[in-house]
C-alpha positions as CSV (number, residue, x, y, z in Angstrom):
1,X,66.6,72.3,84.1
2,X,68.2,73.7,81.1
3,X,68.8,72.3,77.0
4,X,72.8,72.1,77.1
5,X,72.7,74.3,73.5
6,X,71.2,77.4,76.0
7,X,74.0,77.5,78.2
8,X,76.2,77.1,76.1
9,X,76.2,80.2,74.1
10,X,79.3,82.2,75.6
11,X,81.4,78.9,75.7
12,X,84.6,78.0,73.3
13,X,83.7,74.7,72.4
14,X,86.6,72.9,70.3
15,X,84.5,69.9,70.0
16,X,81.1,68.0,71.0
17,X,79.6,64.4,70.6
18,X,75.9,63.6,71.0
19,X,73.5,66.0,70.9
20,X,73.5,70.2,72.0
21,X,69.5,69.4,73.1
22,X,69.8,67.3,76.0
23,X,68.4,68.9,79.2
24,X,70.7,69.0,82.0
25,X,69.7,68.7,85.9
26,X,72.0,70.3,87.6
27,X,75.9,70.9,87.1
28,X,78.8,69.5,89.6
29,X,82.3,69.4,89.4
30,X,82.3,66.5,92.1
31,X,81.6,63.1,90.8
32,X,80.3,61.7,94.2
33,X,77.4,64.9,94.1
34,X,75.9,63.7,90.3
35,X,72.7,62.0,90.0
36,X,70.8,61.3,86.5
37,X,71.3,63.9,84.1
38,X,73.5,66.3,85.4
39,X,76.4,67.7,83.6
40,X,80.0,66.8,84.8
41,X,82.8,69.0,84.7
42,X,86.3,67.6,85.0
43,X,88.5,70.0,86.3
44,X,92.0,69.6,87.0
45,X,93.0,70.5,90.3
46,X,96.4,71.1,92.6
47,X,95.5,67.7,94.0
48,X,93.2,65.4,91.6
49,X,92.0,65.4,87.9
50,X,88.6,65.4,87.2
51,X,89.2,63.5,83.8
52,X,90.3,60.4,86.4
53,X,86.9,60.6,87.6
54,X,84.7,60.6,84.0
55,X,83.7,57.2,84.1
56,X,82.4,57.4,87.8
57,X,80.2,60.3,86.7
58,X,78.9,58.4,83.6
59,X,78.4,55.6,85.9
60,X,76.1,57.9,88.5
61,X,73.6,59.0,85.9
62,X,76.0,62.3,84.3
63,X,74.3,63.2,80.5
64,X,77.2,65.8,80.0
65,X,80.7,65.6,80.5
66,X,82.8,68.8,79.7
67,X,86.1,68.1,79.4
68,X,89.8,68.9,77.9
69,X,90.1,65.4,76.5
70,X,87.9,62.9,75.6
71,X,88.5,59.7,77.5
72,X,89.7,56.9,75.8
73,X,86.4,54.8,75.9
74,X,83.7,57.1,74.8
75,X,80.0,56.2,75.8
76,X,77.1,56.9,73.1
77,X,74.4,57.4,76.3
78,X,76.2,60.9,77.1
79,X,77.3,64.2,75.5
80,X,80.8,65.2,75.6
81,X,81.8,68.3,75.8
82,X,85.4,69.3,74.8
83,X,86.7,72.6,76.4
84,X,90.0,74.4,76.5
85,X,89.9,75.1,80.3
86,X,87.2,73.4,81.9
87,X,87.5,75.7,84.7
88,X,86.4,78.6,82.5
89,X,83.7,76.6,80.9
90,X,82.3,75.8,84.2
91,X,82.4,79.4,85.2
92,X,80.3,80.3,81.4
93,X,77.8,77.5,81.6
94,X,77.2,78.4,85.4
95,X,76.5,82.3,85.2
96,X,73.8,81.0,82.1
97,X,72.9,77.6,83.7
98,X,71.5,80.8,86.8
99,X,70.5,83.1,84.1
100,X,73.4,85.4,85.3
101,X,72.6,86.5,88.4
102,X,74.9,89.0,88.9
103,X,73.2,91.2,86.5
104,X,70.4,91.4,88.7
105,X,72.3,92.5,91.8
106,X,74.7,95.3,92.7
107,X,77.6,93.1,93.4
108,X,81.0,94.3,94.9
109,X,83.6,92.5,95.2
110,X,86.2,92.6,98.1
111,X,90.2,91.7,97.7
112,X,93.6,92.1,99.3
113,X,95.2,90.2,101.8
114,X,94.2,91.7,104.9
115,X,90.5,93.1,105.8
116,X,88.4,91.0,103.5
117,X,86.1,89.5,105.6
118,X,85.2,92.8,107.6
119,X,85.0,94.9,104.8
120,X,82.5,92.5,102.7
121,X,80.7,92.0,106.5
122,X,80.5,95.2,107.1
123,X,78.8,96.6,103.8
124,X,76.2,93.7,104.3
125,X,75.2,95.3,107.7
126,X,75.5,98.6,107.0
127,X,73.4,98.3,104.0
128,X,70.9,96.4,105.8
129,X,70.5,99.0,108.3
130,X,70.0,101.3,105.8
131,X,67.0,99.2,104.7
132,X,68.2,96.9,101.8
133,X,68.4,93.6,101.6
134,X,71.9,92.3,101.1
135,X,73.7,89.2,100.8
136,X,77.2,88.3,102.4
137,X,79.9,85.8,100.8
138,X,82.6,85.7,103.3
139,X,85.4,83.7,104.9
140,X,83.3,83.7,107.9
141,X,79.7,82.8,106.4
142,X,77.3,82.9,103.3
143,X,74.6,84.7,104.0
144,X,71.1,85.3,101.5
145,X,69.1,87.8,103.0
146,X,68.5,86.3,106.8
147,X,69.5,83.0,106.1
148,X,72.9,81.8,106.9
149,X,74.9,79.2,105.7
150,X,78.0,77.8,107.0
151,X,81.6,79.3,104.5
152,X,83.3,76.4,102.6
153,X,85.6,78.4,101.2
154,X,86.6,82.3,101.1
155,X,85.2,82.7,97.3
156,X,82.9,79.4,96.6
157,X,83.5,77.7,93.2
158,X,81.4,79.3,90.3
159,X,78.6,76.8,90.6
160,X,78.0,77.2,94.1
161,X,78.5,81.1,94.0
162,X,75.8,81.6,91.2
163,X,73.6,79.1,92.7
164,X,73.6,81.5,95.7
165,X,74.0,84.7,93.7
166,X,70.4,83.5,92.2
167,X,69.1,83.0,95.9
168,X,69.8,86.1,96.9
169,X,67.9,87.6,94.1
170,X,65.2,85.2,94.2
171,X,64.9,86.5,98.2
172,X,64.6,89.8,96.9
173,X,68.3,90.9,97.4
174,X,69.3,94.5,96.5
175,X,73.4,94.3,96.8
176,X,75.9,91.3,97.4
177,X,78.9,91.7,99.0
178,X,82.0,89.0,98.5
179,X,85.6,88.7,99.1
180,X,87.6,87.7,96.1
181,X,90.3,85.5,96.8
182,X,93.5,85.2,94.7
183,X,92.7,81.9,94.5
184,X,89.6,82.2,92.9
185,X,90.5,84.5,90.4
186,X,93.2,82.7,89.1
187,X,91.0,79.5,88.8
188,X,88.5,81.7,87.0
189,X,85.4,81.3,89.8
190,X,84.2,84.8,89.3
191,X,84.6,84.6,85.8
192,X,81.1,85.9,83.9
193,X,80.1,88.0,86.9
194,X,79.1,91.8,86.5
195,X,80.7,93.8,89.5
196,X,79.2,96.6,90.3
197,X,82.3,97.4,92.1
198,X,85.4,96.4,93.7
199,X,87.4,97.9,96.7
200,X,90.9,96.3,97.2
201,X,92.7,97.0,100.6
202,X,96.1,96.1,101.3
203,X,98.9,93.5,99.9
204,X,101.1,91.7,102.2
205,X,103.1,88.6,102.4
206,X,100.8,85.6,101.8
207,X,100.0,82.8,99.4
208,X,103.5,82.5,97.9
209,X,102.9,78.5,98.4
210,X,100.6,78.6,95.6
211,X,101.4,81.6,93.2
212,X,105.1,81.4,93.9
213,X,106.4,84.9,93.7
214,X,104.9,87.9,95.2
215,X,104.9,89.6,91.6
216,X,102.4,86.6,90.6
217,X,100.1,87.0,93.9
218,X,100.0,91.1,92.8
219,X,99.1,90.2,89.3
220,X,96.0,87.2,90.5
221,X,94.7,90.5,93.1
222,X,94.9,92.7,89.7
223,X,92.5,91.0,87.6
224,X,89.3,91.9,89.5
225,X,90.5,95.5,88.2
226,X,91.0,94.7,85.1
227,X,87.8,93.0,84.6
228,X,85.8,96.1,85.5
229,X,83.8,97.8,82.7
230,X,83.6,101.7,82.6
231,X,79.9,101.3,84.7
232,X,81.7,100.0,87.6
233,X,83.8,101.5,90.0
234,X,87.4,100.9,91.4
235,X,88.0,102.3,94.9
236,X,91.8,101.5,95.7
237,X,94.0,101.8,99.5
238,X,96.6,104.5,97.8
239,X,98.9,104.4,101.5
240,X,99.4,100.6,99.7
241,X,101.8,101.5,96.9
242,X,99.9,98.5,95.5
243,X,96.7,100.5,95.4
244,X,98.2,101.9,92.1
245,X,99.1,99.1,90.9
246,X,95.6,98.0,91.0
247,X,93.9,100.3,88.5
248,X,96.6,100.3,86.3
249,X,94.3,100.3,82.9
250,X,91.5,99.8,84.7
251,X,88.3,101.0,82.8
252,X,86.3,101.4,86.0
253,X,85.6,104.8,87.8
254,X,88.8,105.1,89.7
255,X,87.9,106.3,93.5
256,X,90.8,106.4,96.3
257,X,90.9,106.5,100.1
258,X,94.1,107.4,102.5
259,X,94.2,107.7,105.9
260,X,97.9,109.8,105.2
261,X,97.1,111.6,101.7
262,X,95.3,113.3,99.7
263,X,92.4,111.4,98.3
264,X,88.9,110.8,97.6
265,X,87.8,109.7,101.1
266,X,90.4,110.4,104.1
267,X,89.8,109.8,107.7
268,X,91.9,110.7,110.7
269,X,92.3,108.8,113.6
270,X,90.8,111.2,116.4
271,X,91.1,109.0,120.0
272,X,91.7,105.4,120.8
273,X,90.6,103.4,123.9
274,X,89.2,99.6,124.4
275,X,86.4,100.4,123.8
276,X,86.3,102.2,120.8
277,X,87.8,104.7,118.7
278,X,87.0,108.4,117.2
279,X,87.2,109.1,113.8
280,X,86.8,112.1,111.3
281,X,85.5,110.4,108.1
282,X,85.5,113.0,105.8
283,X,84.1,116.4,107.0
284,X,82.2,114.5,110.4
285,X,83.4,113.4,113.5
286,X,82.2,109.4,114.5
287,X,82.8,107.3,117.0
288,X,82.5,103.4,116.3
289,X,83.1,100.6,118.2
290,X,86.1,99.2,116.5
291,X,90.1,99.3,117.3
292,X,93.0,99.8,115.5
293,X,94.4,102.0,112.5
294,X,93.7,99.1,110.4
295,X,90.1,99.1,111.1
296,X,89.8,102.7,110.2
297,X,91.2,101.2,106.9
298,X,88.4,99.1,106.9
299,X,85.4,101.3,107.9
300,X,86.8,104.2,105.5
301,X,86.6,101.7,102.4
302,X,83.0,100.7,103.8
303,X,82.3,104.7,103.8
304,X,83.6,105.0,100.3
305,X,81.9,102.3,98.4
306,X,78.9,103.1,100.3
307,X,78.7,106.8,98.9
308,X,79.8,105.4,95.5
309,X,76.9,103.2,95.3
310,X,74.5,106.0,96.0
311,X,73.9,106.1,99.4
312,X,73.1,109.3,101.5
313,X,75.8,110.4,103.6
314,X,74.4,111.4,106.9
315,X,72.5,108.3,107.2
316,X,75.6,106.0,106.0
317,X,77.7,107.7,109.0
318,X,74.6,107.3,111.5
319,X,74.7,103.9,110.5
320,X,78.5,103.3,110.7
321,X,78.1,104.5,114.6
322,X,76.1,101.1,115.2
323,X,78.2,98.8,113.5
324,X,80.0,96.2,115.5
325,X,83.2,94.2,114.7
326,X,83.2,90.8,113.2
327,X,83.9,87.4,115.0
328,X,87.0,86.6,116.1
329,X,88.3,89.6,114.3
330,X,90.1,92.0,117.4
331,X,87.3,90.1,119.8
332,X,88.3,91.3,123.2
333,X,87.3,88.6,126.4
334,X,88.1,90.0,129.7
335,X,88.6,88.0,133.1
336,X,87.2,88.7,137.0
337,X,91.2,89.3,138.0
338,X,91.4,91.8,135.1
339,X,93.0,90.7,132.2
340,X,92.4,91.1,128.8
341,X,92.3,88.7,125.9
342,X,91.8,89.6,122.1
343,X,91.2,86.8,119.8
344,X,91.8,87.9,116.0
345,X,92.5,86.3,112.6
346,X,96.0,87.4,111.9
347,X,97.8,85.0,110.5
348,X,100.0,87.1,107.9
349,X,103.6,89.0,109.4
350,X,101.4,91.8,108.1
351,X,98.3,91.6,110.3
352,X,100.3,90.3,113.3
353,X,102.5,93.4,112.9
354,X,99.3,96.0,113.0
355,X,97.2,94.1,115.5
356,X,100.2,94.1,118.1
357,X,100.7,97.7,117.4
358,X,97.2,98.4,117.9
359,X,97.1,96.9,121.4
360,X,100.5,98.5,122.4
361,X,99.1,102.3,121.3
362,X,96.2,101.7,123.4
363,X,98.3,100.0,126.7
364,X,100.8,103.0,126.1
365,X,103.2,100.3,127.9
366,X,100.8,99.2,131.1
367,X,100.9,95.7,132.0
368,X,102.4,93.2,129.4
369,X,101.5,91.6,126.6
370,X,101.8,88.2,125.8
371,X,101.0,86.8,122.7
372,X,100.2,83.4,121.0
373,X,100.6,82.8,117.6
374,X,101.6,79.9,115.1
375,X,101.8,79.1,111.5
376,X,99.9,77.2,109.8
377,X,100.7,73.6,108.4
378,X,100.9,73.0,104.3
379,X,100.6,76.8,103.5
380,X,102.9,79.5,102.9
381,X,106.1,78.6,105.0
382,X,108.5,81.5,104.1
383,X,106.6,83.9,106.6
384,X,106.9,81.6,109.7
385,X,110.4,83.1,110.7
386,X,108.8,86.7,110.0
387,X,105.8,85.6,112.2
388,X,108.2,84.6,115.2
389,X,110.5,87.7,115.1
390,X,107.2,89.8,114.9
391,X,105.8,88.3,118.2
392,X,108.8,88.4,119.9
393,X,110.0,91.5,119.0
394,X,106.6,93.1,119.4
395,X,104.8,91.8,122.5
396,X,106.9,91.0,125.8
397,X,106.6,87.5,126.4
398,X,105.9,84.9,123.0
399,X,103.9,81.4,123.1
400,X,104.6,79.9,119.4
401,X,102.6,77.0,119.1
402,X,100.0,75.0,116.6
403,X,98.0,76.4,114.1
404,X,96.7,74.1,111.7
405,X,99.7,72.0,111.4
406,X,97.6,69.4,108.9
407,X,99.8,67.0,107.2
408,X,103.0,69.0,108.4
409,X,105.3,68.1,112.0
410,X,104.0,70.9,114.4
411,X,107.3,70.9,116.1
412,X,108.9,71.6,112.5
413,X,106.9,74.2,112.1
414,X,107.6,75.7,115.2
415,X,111.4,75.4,114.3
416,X,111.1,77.6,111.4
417,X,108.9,80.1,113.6
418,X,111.7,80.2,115.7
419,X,114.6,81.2,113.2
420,X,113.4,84.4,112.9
421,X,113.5,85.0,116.8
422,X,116.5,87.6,118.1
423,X,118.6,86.7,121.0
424,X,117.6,87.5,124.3
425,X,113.9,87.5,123.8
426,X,111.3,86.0,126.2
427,X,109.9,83.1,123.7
428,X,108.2,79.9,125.2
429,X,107.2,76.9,122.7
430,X,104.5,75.0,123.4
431,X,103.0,72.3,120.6
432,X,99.6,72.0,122.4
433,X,97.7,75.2,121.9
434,X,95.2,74.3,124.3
435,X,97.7,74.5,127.0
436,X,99.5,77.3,125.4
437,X,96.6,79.0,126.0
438,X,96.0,78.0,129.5
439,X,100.3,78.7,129.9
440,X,99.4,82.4,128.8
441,X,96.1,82.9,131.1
442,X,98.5,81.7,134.0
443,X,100.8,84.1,133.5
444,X,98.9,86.9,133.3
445,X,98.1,89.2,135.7
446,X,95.8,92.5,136.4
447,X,96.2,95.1,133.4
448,X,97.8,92.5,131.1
449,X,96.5,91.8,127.5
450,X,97.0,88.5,126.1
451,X,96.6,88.1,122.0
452,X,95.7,85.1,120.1
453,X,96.5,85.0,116.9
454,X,96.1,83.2,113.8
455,X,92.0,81.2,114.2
456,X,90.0,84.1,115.1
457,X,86.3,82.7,114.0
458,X,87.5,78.8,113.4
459,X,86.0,76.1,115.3
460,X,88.5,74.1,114.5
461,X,91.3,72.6,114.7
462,X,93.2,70.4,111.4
463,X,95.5,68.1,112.6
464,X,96.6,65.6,110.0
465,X,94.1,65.4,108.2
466,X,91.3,65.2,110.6
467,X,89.4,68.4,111.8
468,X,88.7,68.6,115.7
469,X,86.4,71.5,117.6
470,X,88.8,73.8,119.0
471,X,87.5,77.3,119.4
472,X,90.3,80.4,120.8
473,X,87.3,81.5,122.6
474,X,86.3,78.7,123.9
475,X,89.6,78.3,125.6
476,X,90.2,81.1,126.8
477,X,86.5,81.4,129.1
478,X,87.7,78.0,130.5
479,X,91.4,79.0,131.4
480,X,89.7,82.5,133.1
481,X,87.0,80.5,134.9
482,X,89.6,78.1,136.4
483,X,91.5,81.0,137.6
484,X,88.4,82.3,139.5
């Protein structure tokens, strides 16, 4: 419980009603989550206005409303609060409501549009096998300490994420590790947070539904840089000509990594098989149980900020040789009549691109590949031509079929898929991924590789607006086991 004046103090108010002394509960942006005494924010959203919902809050027991506008009838029982942007007065009263937890941590924060999730996953382990106590915020899941707690959303909303900022340093947390949407740092979420760092790893195509141009989506991705202070560091993916871009006036310590250039940490691709690969990080030779050229992206990134936040080197690379990859990201699944499947999260031309050249390096053109991918439904729809010419160009037999087509025709989404397929290449289309999957798994045979693409961890499946179990996995087990 906190005195509203308290939390108030690095707010822009343009206006208040009532009194600064009343004690708040607990703050929500939702007006179904208040109870008596809590302080309301109305926020406007892509879909709803929070100033539609006032009256509800009032009505459930809210003693503060922080808003843009007043309402037109004004109640004398509650203490309005009038704002510029609520979202950035939510983001203010939250880091003070949780007497700003990220002071207490070493927080780093993760962005890009590939690699994310196992970079942010992979500093959590790695830290705790060097002894530390870490928390996670992740596509995947939240973690605080041991505990884990199922992932709403890629970067939570500001109340949520210092609520569980504080939890981790109530649990006796040393470090937090989160990915930082584009999203959420246009809606201001992280906003009031003290990074201790921040890594960015690639830009690709991706999210142009909501920032509209790819010159906005660079500029959202820019302002974790830009709100660095000189204590911080800054380490930037300089083989992504973006990477630059990034620490453009950037008062952070400015750190690089390159896998093709000079730089502060480089690594070289030694050896690749299914099982693994070997690296030379730095001046050491390591082998780690992870695939692909984009993963040594990944585990070099983990190596820099690791050495950047102070730890020792040797033990960082002895623990790097334990580290195992994250679900649903390149998970292989093999079958009794020897195929193999790899389930993995790409949904971006991008990540398709690199994961299907990852598996063909490693086949060296043995057996076939077939792989299944969609697009999903009320999201970005200019790649979905880009994400059918990648799979049919790249792998030798395509399955387009459902992602999450939500509120959008699956079999329109499919068409567009298909408009970037060339003549003469061996595309099936298939609504149901369910039996796409199964279609695949039939086909298959001894020393052929199967990728599905685009769901990697989810359990689910949106259709409509109704979410349904559906796990890659899942499938995939069931479709083998019939064949045997």
């Amino acid at each position: 419980m906190k005195r509203l004046s308290n939390i108030l103090s690095s707010t822009e108010v343009i206006s208040f009603t009532a009194s600064s002394d009343v004690e708040i509960h607990a703050l929500q942006y939702d007006s179904r989550k208040i109870e008596a005494g809590d302080c309301f924010f109305a926020v406007r959203g892509t879909q709803t206005d929070g100033h539609q919902y006032i009256d509800k809050a009032i009505e459930a027991g809210a003693a503060v409303v922080v808003c843009e506008e007043l309402p037109r009838n004004v109640s004398d029982k509650v203490s309005y609060v009038v704002v510029k942007d609520s979202n950035v007065a939510m983001a203010d009263m939250a880091a003070a409501f949780y007497d700003h937890p990220s002071h207490q941590l070493q927080l780093v924060g993760v962005t890009g549009t590939n690699g994310k999730t196992t970079v942010a996953t992979l500093l959590c382990d790695l830290f705790g096998a060097l002894g530390y106590r870490a928390g996670l915020i992740s596509t995947v899941v939240y973690r605080v300490g041991e505990r884990e707690i199922e992932s709403t959303h890629t970067t939570p909303d500001a109340i949520r994420l210092n609520a569980m900022l504080r939890e981790m340093v109530d649990a006796g947390c040393d470090y937090c590790f989160m990915e930082v949407s584009s999203h959420a740092l246009v809606q201001e979420r992280v906003r009031g947070l003290k990074f201790r760092g921040a890594i960015f790893t690639n830009l690709s195509h991706d999210h142009l539904d909501y920032h509209g141009t790819f010159v906005e989506y660079i500029r959202a991705k820019k302002l974790l840089f830009d709100g660095l202070d000189k204590s911080a560091f800054a380490l930037v993916n300089v083989d992504d000509r973006n990477g630059e871009v990034m620490v453009q006036n950037c008062r952070a310590q400015v750190s690089r990594y390159s896998l093709r250039t000079m730089a502060d940490f480089r690594c070289k691709v030694l050896e690749m098989l299914f099982d693994g690969m070997l690296l030379r990080m730095g001046q050491y030779e390591l082998w780690v149980k992870f695939l692909g050229r984009f993963n040594a992206y990944n585990l070099l990134s983990v190596y820099g900020a690791a050495l950047l936040l102070g730890a020792d080197e040797g033990e960082v690379l002895q623990a790097m040789s334990g580290l195992k990859s994250v679900s649903g990201r390149f998970e292989p699944l093999h079958s009794e009549q020897g195929v193999t499947a790899i389930v993995d999260y790409a949904h971006t031309p991008d990540a398709l691109e690199k994961v299907i050249a990852t598996i063909n390096d490693i086949r060296g053109g043995a057996g076939q590949l077939i792989v299944v991918c969609g697009c999903g439904g009320d999201r970005d729809a200019t790649k979905r031509p880009e994400m059918g010419r990648i799979a049919s160009r790249d792998g030798d037999v395509a399955i387009l079929t459902s992602d999450n087509p939500r509120t959008e025709s699956p079999e329109a989404i499919l068409e567009q898929m298909m408009a970037g397929v060339e003549a003469g290449r061996r595309v099936l289309r298939i609504v149901d991924r369910r039996e796409a999957i199964r279609t695949a798994v039939m086909m298959a045979r001894k020393g052929d590789i199967i990728l599905v693409a685009g769901k990697g961890h989810e359990t689910y499946q949106i259709v409509g607006r109704e979410k349904h179990h559906f796990d890659d996995r899942e499938e995939l087990r069931t479709a083998f086991a019939f064949l045997g």
